[in-house]
N, C-alpha and C positions, 0 to 999 in steps of 0.2 A: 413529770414535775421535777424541777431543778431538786438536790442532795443540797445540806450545809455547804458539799466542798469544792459545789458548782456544777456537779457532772449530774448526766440522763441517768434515769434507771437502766438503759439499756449500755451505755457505758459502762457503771457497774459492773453490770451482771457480766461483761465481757473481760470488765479489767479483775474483775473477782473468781472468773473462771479461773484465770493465772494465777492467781495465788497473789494478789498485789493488794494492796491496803490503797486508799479512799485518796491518800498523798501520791499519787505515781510517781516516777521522776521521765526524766525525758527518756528512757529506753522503751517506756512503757506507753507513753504518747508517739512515738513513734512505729508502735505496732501495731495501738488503737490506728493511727491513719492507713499503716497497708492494707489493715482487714477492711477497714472504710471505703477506700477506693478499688479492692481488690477487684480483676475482671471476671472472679464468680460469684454467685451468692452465696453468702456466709450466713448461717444462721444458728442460734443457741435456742436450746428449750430443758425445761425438766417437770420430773411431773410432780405433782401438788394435789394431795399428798403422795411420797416418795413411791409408796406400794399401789396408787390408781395408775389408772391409764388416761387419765388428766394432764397428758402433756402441754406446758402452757409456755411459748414465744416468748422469751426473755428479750431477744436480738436478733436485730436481723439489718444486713448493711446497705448502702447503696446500687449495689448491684443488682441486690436481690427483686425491686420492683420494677427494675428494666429488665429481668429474666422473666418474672413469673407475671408481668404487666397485673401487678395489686400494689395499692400502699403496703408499706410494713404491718405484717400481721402480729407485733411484740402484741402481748398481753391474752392474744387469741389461742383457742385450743389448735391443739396440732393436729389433730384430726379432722377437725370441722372444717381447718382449711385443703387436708388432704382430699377430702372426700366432695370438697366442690369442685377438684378440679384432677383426681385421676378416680382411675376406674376402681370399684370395690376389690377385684384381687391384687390392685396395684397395693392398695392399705390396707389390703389382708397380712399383706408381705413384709410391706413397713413394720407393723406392728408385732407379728411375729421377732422379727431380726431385732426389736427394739428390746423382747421382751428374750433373747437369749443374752444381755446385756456384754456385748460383744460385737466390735467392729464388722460392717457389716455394708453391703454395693446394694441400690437398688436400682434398675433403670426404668422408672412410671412412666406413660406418655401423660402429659398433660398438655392445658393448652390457656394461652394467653388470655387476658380479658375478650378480645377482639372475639376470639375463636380460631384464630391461626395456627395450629398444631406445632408441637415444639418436642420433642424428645428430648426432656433435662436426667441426668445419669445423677445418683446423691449417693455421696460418699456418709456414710454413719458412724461418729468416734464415741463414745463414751469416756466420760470421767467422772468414778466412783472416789466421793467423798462423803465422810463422819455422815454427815448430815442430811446428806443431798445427792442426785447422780446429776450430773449434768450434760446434755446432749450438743457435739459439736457435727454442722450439718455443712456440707458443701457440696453446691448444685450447680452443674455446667453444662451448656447448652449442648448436646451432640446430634445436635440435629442434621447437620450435616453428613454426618461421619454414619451417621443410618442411613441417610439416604446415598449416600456412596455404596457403605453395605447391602443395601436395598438394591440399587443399578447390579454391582457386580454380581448379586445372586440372579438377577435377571438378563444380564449378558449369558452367566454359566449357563444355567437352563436354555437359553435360546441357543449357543452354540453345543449344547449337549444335544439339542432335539435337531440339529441339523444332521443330515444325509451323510456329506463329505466328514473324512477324516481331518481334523484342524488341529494345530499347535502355533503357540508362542514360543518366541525363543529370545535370547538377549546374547550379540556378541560378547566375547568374554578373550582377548587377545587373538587367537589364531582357532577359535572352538565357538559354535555357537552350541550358546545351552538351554535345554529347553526349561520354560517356563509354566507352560501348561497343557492339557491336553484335553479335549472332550472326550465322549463317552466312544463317538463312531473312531477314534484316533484308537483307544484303547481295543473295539474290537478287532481291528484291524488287524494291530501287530500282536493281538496276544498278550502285551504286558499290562500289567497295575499299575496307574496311575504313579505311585512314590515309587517305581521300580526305575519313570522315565524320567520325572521333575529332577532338575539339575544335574543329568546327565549329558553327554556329548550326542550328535547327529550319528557321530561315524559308529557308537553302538549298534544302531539299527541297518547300516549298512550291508547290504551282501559282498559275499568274498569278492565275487567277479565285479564291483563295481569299479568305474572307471572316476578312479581317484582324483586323475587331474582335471577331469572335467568339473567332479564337484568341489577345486581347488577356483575354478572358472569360478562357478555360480558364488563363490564366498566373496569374491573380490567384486563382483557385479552388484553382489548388493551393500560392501559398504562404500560401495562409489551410488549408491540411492535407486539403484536399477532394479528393477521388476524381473524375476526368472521364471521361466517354465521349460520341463522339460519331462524325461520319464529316466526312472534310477531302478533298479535293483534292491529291492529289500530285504532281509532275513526276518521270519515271525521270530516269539521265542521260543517255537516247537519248531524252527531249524528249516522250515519251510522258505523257499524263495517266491517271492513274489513281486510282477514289475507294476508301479505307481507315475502315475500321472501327477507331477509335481509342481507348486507354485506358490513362489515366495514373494510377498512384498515387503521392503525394508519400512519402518517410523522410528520416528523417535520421542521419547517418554519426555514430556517437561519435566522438570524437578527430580531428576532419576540421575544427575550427571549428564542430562541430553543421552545417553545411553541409545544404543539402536537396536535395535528390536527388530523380528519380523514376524509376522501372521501367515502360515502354512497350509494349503490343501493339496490333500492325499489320497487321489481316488484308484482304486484297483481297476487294473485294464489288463491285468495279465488273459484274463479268458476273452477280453475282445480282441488283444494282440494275437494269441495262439488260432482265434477263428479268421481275423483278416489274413493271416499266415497261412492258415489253411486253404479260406479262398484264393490264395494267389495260387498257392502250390494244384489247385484244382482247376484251375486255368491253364496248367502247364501241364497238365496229365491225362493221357489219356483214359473215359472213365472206366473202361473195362476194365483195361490192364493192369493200370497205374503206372504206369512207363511214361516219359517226358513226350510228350505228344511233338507233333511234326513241327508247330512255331517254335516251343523251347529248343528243341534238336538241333535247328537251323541259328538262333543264336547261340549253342553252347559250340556248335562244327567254325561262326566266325568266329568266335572267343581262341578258340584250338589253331587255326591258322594263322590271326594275328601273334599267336604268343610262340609260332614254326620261325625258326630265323633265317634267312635269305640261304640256299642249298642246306640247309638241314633238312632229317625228314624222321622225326621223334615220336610223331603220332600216325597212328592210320585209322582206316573208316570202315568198317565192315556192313555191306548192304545184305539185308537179308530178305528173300521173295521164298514161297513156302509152296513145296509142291503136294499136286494134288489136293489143295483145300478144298476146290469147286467140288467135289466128287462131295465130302462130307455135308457139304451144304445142301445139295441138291438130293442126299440120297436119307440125308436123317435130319435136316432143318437147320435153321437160322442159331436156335439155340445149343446144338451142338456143334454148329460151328463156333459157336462163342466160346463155349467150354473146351475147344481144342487150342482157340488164340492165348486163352488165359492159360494152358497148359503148358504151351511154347512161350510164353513169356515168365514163368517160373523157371521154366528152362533155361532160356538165357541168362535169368540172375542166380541160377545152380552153377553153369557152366563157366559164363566169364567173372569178370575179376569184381569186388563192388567199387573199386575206382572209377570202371568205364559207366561213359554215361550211356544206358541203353534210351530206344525209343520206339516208338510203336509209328511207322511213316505214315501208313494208310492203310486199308484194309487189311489183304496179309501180307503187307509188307512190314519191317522191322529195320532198326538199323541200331550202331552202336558203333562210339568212339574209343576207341584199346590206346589207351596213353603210354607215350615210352616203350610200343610195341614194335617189336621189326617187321616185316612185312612175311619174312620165315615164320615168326610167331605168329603172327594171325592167321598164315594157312593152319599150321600145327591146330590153333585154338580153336578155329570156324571145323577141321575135321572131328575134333572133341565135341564141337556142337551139335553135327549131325549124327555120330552114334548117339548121346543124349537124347536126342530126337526120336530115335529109330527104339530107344530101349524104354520109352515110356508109354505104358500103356494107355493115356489121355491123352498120348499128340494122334491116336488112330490112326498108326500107320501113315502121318504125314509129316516130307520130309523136306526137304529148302535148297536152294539154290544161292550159294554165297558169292558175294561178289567183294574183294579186298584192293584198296586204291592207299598209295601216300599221299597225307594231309601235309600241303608244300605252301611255302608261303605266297602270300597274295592272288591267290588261287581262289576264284569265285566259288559260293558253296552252290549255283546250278552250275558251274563246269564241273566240280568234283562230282556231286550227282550224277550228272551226263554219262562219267568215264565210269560210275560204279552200275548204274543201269546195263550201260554196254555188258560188262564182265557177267551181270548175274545172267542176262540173254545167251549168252556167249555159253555160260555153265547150263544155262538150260538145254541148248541145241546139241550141247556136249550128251546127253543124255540126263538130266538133272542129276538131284543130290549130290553136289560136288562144291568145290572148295575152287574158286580161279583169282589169284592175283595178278594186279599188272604189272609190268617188268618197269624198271626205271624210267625208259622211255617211250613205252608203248600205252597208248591214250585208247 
């Protein structure tokens, strides 16, 4: 009901909150209209009497029954309205903070006439006067802004429960920094989450890593390009470990366009050392562990291609083992096996670990003496055969050496050819002996 001086009770109580008399002038009708149209709901209450919990709706603006979808509840208790439409410890909480008379957040979910859930946040001011307290209330929709929060706790957890190590990162000039990491990122390297966020890549970097290439992968993706490859890492217990890498660039709307990328980081170090491994076991013979006859036969082209036209920098030593058969036939197959593994520790006692030795075929052996002179290899192949003769697991078995110059463009079965010859040659000689070829004797 209209006042003498034309205004609502609820105008009033609003213009009376402020300390203004029944006459406003226009500063004061100009603030009635912001609160009026304001884009949250504004609302006033106090209670009646001062010491109940009678709190009774003086005010309440235009906004407010587009927010909370009710008419203006002025004159209605503030509780009866709370408690139709949030949950009992939501206006447990209220009523608590109202009664510490003392500014005060609440965030209730409530929900519209319809039933469409709505997450409104109320800001609680108090104004302690003579006579009265009076309560100023402003309630804004954030419903949004939860369910945002809502998604992004639901992304973290789903990228937390993923396998692969994953980060965000935001270029930042010539550094990208990272942004965030899940939980398998954190086992990984070792670090703590706030050890990593907003730090550089090249932190996590191992020493040996090949800088220029990940100078590559920086510029690939702020030209929009997709990377993968495998890097070098350091844990933070100083461990290196190599990672299976892959970056995709995006870019953030309303971030400055900002570019970004999402990262996975999966450990391969123990499947690279075992495919490593398989390879090297391909190339080994298994008894010995010496580079079996295919590796041999490419490391002898490797050796000739790199001999330059009349040079002669490397040589070949063949090696055929006498009197194996005797072992074999007189104590078995197994100790013949344990004389070949005997004579192949041998060889890597005796020569240099530069040369590459190898195991031909049965008891045969051979070995590449790099930088050696052909004087040297006899020298070195007689040091082989006392070695031979002074170890009590070669059983008294002793070898026929055959030494040839590795010349260029020299087939490696001609060179074979001319090293078979010699070791035949040192066998008819009487075995255990030491025979080189002369410069031009084939």
């Amino acid at each position: 009901m209209p006042t003498e001086c034309g205004m609502s009770e609820q105008e009033q109580a609003i213009r009376s909150s402020h300390g203004e008399t029944p006459a406003a002038n226009r500063r004061s009708d100009l603030l009635s209209d912001v609160v009026e149209h304001a884009p949250d709901a504004i609302f006033v209450f106090e209670a009646a009497p001062p010491e109940s919990h009678d709190w009774r709706v003086v005010y309440a603006n235009t906004a407010f029954e587009s927010l909370y979808g009710t008419p203006s509840p002025a004159g209605r208790s503030l509780l009866g309205f709370l408690g139709a439409r949030a949950s009992p410890g939501d206006v447990a909480r209220t009523v608590a903070g109202l009664n510490r008379m003392a500014a005060f957040r609440t965030p209730p979910m409530r929900r519209r006439a319809s039933g469409t859930p709505v997450w409104i946040e109320t800001n609680y001011q108090p104004k302690i006067e003579p006579d009265r307290i009076l309560w100023f209330a402003v309630s804004r929709n954030v419903t949004l802004s939860m369910l945002l929060a809502q998604r992004s706790r639901q992304l973290s957890r789903a990228l937390d429960e993923a396998q692969e190590a994953i980060a965000v990162s935001t270029a930042h000039r010539r550094a990208w920094r990272i942004d965030y990491v899940n939980r398998a990122f954190i086992e990984l390297l070792g670090y703590e989450a706030d050890e990593l966020v907003g730090q550089s890549w090249r932190k996590l970097f191992a020493r040996e890593t090949n800088f220029k290439q990940i100078e590559d992968y920086r510029v690939a993706l702020l030209s929009g390009q997709r990377i993968q490859g495998e890097q070098q890492f350091r844990r933070k217990d100083g461990t290196v470990i190599l990672l299976s890498l892959s970056a995709t660039p995006f870019r953030v709307e309303g971030a400055e366009r900002a570019l970004s990328t999402v990262t996975t980081l999966r450990d391969v170090t123990s499947t690279r050392r075992e495919e490593q491994w398989l390879r090297e076991q391909a190339l080994r013979d298994p008894l010995t562990g010496l580079h079996n006859r295919r590796e041999f036969e490419r490391l002898l082209r490797a050796s000739i291609d790199m001999t330059p036209p009349g040079g002669h920098a490397h040589v070949m030593m063949f090696i055929d083992l006498d009197d194996f058969k005797r072992v074999n036939d007189t104590e078995g197959h197994d100790a013949g096996d344990r004389v070949l593994i005997a004579v192949s520790e041998t060889l890597r006692r005796t020569l240099l670990p530069s040369d590459d030795l190898a195991r031909w075929g049965g008891d045969e052996f051979a070995a590449i003496l790099y930088f050696c002179a052909p004087a040297q290899a006899v020298s070195r192949g007689n040091d082989l055969l006392r070695a031979l003769a002074g170890s009590p697991e070669c059983r008294g078995v002793g070898a026929s050496i055959g030494i040839v110059r590795i010349e260029h463009a020299l087939l490696v079965e001609e060179l074979m050819r001319r090293a078979d010859r010699l070791v035949y040659k040192a066998k008819a000689a009487g075995r255990n002996r030491v025979i080189a070829a002369d410069a031009g004797a084939h």
